[in-house]
VOTORKOL-650303 format. One record per residue (C-alpha): residue number from 1; residue in one letter; x, y, z. Coordinates in nm, 2 decimals. Layout:
BEGIN
<dofi><seq>NUM</seq><type>a</type><x>X</x><y>Y</y><z>Z</z></dofi>
...
This chain:
BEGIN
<dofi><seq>1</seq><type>x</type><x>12.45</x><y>-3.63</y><z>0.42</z></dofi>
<dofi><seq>2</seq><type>x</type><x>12.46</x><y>-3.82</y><z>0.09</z></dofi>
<dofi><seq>3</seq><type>x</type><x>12.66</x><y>-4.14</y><z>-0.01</z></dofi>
<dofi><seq>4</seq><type>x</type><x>12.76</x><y>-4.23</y><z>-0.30</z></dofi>
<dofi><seq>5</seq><type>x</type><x>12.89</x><y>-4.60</y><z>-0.35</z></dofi>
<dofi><seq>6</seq><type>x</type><x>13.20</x><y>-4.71</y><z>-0.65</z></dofi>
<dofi><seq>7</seq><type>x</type><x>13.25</x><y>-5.03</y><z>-0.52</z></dofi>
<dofi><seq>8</seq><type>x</type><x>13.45</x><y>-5.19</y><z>-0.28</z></dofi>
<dofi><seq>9</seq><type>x</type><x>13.59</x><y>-4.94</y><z>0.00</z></dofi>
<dofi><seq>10</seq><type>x</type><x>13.51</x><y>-4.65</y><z>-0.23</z></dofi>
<dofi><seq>11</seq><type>x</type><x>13.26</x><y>-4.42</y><z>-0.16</z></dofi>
<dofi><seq>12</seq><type>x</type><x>13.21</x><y>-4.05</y><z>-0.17</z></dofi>
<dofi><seq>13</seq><type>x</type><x>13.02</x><y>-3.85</y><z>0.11</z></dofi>
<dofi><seq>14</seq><type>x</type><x>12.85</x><y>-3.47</y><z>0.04</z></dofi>
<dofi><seq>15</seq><type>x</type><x>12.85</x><y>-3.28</y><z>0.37</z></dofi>
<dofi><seq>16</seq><type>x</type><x>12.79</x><y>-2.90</y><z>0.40</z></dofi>
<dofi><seq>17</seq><type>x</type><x>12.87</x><y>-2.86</y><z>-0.01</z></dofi>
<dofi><seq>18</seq><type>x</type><x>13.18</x><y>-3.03</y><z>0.00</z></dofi>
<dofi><seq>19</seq><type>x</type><x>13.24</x><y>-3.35</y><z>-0.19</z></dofi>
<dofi><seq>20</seq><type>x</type><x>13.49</x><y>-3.62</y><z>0.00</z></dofi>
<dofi><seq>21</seq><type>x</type><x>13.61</x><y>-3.92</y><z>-0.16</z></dofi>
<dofi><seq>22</seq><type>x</type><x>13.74</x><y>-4.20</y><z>0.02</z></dofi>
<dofi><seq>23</seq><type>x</type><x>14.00</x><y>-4.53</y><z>-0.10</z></dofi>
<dofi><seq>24</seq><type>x</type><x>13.97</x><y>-4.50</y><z>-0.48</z></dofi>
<dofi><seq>25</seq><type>x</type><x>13.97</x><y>-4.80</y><z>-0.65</z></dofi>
<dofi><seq>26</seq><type>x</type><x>13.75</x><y>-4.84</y><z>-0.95</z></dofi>
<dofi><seq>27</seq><type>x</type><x>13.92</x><y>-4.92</y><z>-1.27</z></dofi>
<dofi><seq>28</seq><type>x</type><x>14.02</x><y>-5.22</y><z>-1.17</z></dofi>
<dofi><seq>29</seq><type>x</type><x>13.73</x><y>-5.40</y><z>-1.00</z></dofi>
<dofi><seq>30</seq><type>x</type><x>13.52</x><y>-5.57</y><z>-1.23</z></dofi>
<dofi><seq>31</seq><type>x</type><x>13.23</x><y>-5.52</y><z>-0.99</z></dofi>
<dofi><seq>32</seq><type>x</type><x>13.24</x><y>-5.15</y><z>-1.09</z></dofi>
<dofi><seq>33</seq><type>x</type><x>13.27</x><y>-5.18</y><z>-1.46</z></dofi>
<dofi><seq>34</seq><type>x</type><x>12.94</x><y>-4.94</y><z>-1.48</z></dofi>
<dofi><seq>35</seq><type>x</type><x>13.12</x><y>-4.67</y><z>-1.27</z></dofi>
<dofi><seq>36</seq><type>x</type><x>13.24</x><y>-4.39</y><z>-1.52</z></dofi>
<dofi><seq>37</seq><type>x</type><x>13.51</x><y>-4.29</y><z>-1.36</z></dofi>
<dofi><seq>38</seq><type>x</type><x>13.61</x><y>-4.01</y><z>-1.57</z></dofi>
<dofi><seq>39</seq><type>x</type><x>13.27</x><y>-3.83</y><z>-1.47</z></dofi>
<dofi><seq>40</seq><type>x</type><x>13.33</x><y>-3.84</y><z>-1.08</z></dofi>
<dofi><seq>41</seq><type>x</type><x>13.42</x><y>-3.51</y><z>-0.90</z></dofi>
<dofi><seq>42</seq><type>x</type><x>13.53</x><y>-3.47</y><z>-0.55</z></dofi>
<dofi><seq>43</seq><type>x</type><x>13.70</x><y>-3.16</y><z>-0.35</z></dofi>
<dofi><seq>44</seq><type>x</type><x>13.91</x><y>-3.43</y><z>-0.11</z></dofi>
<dofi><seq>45</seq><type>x</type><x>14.04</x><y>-3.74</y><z>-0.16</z></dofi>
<dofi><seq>46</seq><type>x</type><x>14.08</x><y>-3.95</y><z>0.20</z></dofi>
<dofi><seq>47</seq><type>x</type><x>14.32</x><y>-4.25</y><z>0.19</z></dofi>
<dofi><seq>48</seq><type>x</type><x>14.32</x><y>-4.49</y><z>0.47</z></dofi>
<dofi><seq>49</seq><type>x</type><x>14.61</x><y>-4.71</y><z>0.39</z></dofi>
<dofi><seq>50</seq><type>x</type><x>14.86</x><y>-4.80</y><z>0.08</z></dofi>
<dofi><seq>51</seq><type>x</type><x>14.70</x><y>-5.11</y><z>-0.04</z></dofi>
<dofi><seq>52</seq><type>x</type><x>14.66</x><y>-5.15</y><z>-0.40</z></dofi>
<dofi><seq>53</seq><type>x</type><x>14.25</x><y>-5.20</y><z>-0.35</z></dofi>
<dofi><seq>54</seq><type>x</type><x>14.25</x><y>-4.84</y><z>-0.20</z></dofi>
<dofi><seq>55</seq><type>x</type><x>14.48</x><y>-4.63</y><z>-0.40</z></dofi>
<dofi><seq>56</seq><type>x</type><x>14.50</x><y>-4.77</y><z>-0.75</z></dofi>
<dofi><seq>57</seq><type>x</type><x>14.26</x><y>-4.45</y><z>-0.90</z></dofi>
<dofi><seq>58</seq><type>x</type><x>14.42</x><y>-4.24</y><z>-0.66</z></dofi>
<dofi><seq>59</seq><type>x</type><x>14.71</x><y>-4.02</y><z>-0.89</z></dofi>
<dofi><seq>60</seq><type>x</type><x>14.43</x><y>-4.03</y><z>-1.15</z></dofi>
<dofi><seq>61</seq><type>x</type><x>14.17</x><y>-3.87</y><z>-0.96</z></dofi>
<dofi><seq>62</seq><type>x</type><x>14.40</x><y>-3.64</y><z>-0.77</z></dofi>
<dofi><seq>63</seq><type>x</type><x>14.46</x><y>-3.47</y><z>-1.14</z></dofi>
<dofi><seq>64</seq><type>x</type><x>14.15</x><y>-3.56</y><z>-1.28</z></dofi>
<dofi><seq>65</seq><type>x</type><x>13.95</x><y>-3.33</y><z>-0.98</z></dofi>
<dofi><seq>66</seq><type>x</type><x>14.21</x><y>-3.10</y><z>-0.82</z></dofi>
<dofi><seq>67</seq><type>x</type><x>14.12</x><y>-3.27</y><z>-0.53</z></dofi>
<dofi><seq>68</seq><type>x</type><x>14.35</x><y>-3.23</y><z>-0.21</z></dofi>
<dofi><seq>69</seq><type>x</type><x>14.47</x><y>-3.56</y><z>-0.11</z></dofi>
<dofi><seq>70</seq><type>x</type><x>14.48</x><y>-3.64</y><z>0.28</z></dofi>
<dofi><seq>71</seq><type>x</type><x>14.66</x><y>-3.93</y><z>0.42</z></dofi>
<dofi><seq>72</seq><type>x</type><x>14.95</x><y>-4.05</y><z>0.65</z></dofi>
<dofi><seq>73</seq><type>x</type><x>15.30</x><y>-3.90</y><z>0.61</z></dofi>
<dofi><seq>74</seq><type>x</type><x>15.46</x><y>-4.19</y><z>0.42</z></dofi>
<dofi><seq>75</seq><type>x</type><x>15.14</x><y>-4.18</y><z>0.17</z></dofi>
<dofi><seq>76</seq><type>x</type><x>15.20</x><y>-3.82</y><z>0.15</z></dofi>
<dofi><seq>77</seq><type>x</type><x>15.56</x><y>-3.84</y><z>0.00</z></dofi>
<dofi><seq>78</seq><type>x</type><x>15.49</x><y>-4.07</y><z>-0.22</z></dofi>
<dofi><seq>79</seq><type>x</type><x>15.22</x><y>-3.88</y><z>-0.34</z></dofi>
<dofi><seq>80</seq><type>x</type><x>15.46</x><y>-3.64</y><z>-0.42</z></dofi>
<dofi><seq>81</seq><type>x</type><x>15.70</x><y>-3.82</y><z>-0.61</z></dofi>
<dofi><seq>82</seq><type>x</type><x>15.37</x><y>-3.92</y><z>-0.85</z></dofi>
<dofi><seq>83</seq><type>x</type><x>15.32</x><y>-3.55</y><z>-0.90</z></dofi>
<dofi><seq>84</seq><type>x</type><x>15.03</x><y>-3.44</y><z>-0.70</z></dofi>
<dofi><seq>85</seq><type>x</type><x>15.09</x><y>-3.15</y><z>-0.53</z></dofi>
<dofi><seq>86</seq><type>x</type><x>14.78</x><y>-3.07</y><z>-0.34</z></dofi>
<dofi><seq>87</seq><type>x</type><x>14.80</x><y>-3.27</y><z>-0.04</z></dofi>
<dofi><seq>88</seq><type>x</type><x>14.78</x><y>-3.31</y><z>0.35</z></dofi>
<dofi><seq>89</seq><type>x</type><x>14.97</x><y>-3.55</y><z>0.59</z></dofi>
<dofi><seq>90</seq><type>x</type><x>14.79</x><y>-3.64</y><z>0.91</z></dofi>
<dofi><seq>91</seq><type>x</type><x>14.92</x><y>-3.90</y><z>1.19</z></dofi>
<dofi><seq>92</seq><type>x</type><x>14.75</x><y>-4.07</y><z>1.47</z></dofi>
<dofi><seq>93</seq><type>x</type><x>14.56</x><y>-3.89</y><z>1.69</z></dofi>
<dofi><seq>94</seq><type>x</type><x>14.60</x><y>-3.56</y><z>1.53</z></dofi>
<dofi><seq>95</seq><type>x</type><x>14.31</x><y>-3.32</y><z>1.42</z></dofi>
<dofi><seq>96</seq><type>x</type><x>14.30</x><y>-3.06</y><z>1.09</z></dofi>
<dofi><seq>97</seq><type>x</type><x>14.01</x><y>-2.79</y><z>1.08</z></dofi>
<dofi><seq>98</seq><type>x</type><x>13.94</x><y>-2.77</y><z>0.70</z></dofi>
<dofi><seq>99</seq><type>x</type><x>13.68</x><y>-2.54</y><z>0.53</z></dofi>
<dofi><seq>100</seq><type>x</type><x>13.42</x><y>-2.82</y><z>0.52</z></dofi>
<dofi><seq>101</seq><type>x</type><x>13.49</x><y>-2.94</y><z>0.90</z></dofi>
<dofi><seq>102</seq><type>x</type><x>13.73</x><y>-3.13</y><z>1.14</z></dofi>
<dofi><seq>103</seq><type>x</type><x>13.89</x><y>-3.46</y><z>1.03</z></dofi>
<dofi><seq>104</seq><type>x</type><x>14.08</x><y>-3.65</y><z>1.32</z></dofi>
<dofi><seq>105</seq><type>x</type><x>14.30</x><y>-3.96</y><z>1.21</z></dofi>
<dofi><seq>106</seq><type>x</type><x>14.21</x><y>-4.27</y><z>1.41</z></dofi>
<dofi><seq>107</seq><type>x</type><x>14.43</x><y>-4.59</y><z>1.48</z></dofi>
<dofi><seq>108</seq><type>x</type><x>14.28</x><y>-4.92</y><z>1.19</z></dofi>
<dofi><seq>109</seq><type>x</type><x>14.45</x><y>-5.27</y><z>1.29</z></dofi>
<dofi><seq>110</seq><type>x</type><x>14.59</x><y>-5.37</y><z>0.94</z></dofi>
<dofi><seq>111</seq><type>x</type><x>14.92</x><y>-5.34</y><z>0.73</z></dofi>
<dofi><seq>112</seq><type>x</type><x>15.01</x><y>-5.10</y><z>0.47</z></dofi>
<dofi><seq>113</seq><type>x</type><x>15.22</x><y>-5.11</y><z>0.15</z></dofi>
<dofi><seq>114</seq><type>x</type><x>15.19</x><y>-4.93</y><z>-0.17</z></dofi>
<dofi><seq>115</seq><type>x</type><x>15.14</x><y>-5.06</y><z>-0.51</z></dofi>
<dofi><seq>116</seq><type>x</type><x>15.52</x><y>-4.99</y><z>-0.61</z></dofi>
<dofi><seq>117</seq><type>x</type><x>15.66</x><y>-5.19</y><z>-0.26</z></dofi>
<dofi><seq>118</seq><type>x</type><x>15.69</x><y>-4.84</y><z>-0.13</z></dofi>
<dofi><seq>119</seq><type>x</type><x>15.61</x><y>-4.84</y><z>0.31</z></dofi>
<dofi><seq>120</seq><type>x</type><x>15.30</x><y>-4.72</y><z>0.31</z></dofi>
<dofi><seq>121</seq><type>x</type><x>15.27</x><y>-4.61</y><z>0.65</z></dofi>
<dofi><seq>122</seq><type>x</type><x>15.04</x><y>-4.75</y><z>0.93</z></dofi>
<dofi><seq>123</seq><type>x</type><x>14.73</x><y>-4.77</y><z>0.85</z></dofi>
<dofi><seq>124</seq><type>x</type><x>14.43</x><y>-4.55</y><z>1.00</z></dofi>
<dofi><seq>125</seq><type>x</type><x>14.09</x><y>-4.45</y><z>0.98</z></dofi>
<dofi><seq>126</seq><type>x</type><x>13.88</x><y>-4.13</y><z>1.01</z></dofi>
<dofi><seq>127</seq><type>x</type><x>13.64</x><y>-3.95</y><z>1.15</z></dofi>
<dofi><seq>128</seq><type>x</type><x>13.48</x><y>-3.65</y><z>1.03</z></dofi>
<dofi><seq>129</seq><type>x</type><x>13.33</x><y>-3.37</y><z>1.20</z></dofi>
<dofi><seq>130</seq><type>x</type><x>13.12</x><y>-3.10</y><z>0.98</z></dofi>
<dofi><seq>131</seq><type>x</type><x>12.80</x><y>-2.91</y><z>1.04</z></dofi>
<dofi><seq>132</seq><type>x</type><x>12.56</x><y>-3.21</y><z>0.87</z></dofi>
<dofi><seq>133</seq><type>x</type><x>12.71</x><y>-3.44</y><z>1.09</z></dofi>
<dofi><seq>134</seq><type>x</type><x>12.98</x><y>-3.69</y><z>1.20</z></dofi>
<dofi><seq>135</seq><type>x</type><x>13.07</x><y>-4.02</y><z>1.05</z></dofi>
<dofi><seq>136</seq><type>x</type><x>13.34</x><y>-4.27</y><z>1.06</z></dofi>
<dofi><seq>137</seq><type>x</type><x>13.55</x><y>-4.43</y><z>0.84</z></dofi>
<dofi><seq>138</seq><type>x</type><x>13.73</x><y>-4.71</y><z>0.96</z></dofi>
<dofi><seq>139</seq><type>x</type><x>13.93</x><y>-4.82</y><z>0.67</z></dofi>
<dofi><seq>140</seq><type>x</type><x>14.10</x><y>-5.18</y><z>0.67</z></dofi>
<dofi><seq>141</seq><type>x</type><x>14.06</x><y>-5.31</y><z>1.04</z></dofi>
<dofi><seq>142</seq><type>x</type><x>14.01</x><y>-5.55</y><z>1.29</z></dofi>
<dofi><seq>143</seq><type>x</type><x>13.79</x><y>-5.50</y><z>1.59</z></dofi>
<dofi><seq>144</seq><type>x</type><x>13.94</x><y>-5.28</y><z>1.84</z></dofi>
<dofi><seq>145</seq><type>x</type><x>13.90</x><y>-5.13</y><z>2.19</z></dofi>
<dofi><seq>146</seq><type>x</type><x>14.01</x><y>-4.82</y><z>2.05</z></dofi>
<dofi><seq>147</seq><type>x</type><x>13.65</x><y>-4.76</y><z>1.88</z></dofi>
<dofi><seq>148</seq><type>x</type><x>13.53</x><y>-4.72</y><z>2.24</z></dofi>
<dofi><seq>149</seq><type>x</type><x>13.77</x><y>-4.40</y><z>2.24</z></dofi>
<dofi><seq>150</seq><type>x</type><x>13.59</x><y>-4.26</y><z>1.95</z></dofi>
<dofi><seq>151</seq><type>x</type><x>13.23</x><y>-4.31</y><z>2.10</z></dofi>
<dofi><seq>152</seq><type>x</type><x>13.34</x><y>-4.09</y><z>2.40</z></dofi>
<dofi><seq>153</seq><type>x</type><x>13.42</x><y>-3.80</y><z>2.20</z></dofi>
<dofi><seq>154</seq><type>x</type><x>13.19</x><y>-3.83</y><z>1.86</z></dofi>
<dofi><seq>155</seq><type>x</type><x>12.80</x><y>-3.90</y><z>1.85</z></dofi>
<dofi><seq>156</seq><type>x</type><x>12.80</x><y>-4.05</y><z>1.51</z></dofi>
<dofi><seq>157</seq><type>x</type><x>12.56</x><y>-4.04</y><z>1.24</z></dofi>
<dofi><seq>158</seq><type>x</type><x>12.68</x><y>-4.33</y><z>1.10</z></dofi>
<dofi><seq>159</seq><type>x</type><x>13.01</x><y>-4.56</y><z>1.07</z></dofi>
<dofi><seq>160</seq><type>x</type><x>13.16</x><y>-4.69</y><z>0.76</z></dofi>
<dofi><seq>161</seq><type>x</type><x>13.28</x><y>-5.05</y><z>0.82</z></dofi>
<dofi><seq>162</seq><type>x</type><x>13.45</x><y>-5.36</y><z>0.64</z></dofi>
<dofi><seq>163</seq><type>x</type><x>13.25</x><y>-5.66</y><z>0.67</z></dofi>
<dofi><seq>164</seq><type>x</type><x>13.40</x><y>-5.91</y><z>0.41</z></dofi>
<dofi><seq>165</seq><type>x</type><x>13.61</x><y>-6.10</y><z>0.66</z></dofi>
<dofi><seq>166</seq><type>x</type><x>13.91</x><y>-6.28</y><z>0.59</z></dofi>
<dofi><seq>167</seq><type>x</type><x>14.12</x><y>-5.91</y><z>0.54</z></dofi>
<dofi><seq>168</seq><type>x</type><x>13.92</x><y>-5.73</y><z>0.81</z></dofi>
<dofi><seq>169</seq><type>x</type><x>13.63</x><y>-5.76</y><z>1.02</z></dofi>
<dofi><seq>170</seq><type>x</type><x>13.36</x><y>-5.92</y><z>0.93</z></dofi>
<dofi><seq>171</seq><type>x</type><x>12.99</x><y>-5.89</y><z>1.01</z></dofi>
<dofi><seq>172</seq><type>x</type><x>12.96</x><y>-5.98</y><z>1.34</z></dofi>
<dofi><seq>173</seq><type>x</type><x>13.26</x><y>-5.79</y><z>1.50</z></dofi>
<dofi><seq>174</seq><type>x</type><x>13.12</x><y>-5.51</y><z>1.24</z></dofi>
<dofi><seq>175</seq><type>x</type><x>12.84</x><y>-5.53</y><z>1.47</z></dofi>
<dofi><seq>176</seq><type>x</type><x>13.02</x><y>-5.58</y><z>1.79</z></dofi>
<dofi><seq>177</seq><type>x</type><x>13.15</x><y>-5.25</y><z>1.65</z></dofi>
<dofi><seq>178</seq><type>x</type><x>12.92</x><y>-5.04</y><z>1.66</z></dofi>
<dofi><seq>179</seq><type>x</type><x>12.78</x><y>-5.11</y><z>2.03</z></dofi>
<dofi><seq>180</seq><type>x</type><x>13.17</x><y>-4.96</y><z>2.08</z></dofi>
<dofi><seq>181</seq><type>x</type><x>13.10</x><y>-4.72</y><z>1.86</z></dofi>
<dofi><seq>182</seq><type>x</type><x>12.76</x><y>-4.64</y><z>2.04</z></dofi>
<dofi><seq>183</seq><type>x</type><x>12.65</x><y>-4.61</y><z>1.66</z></dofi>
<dofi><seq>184</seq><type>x</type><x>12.33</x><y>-4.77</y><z>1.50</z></dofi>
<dofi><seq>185</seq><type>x</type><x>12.37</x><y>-4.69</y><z>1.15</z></dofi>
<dofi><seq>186</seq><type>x</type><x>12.64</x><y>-4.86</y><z>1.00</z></dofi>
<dofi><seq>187</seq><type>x</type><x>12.72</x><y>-4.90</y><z>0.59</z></dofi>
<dofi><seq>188</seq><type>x</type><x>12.94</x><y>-5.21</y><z>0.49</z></dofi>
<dofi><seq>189</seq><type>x</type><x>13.25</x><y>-5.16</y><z>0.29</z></dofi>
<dofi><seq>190</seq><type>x</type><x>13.51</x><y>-5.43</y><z>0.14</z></dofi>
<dofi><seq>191</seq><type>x</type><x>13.32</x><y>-5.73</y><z>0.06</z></dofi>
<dofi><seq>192</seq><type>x</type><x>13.20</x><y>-5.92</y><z>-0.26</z></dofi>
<dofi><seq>193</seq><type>x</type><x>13.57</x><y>-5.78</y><z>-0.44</z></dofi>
<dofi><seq>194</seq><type>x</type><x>13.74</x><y>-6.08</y><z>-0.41</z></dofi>
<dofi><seq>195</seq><type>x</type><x>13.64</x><y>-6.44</y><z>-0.39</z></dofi>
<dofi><seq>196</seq><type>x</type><x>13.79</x><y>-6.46</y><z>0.03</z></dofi>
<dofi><seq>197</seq><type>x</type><x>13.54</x><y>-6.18</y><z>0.10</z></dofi>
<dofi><seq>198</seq><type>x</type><x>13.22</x><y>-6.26</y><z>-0.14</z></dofi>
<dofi><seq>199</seq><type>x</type><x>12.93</x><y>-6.23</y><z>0.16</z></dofi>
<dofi><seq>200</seq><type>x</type><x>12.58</x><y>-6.33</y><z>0.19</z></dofi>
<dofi><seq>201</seq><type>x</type><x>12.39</x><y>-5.99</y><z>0.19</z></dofi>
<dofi><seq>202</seq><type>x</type><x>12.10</x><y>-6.12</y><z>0.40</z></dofi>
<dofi><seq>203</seq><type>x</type><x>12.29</x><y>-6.28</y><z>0.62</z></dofi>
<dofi><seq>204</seq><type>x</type><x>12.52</x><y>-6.03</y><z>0.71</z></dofi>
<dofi><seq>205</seq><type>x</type><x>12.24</x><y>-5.78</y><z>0.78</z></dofi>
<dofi><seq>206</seq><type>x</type><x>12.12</x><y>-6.01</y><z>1.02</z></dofi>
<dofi><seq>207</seq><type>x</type><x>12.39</x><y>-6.07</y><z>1.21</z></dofi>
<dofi><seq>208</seq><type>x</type><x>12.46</x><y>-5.71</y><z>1.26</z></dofi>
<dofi><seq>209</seq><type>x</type><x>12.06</x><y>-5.64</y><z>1.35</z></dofi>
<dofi><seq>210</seq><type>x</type><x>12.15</x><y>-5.86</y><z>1.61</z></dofi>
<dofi><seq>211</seq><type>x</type><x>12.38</x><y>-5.63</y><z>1.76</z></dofi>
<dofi><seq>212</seq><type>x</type><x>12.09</x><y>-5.39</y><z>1.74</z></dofi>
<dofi><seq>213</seq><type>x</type><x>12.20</x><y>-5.21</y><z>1.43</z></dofi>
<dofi><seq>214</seq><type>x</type><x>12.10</x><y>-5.16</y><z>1.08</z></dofi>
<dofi><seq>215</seq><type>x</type><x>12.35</x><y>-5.25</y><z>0.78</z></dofi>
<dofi><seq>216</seq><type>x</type><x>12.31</x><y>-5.04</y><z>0.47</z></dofi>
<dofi><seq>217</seq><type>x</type><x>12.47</x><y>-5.21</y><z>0.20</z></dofi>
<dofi><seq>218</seq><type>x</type><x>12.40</x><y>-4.98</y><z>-0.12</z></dofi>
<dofi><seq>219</seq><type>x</type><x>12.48</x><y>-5.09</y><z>-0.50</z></dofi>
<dofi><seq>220</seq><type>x</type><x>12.76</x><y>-5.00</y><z>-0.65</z></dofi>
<dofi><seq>221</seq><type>x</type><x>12.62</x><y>-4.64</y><z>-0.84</z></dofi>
<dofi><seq>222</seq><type>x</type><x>12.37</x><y>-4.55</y><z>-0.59</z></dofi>
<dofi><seq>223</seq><type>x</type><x>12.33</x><y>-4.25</y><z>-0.33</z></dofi>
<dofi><seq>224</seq><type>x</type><x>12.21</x><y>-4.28</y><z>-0.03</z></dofi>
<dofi><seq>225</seq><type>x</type><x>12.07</x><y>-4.02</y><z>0.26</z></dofi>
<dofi><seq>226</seq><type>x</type><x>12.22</x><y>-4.10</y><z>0.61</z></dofi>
């Protein structure tokens, strides 16, 4: 599987042909001023949460790509009252078999609003199931037990996990992480955006090798093979 990296929690992942985006936020980061936004394609669009830093290209991109849009419920409606019409509400817990595999929407330990005060929901994660592979994305979250859950049913490939701190986990619970998650590839997300979650790269590698994983932090622009 390829990754592609936009900056903060946005990345895109190519599995079996299919082109998923996750947590658009682009335009607005000044991190990702080289991102051309108008040139990026995708055939899903996976939200985690409400939060301005996950959602503000989101409408955009929907139209821009014909993308289907998967989130929560409340997401979902509001979606809808922006315009977008092809979309897909998930919960916690549930499953959805689409063309390019399964997709099963996890519990993340955060909050969730959308840009306009709308409830955004509770926030989640996911993991995704498809012939290449399965990975995880955790979204905004703080350690949890439940990641021991996913390690019983998934043998990952690799996990997608916030290591910035201050909002979420940060590197060391990122690794503490992934010995739940039984995983030992693990890329970092959410950091560097804002001053409460700038990181020191080495560092945080370190601390999750001592976990006995590897961290893959890519620049923002580059694919990666996982």
């Amino acid at each position: 599987m390829k990754l592609s990296y936009y900056g903060h929690s946005c990345f895109a992942v190519e599995t079996s042909g299919t082109k998923l985006l996750f947590d658009p936020f682009i335009r607005p980061n000044g991190l990702a001023a080289s991102v051309d936004v108008s040139s990026i394609t995708a055939d899903y669009i996976l939200l985690s949460h409400g939060h301005f830093d996950h959602v503000a290209d989101a409408v955009e991109l929907a139209k821009q790509t014909g993308a289907t849009v998967i989130s929560n419920f409340e997401i979902y409606t509001w979606l809808g009252q922006q315009g977008i019409e092809k979309t897909h509400p998930m919960n916690h817990g549930g499953s959805f078999l689409f063309p390019f595999g399964r997709v099963k929407f996890v519990n993340a330990i955060h909050s969730s609003v959308l840009p306009d005060g709308t409830y955004g929901g509770n926030p989640g994660g996911y993991v995704i199931e498809s012939p290449e592979g399965v990975f995880y994305y955790a979204g905004d979250t703080a350690l949890t037990l439940d990641m021991q859950l996913i390690a019983e049913e998934f043998d990952l490939s690799f996990a997608v996990l916030p290591i910035g701190d201050n909002f979420t986990m940060g590197a060391n619970d990122a690794g503490r992480a992934s010995k739940l998650l039984g995983c030992k590839t693990v890329v970092g997300v959410h950091y560097d955006t804002f001053p409460p979650i700038k990181i020191d790269h080495e560092k945080a590698k370190a601390t999750v090798a001592s976990h006995g994983a590897t961290l893959h932090l890519p620049e923002i622009g580059q694919t990666i093979d996982l």
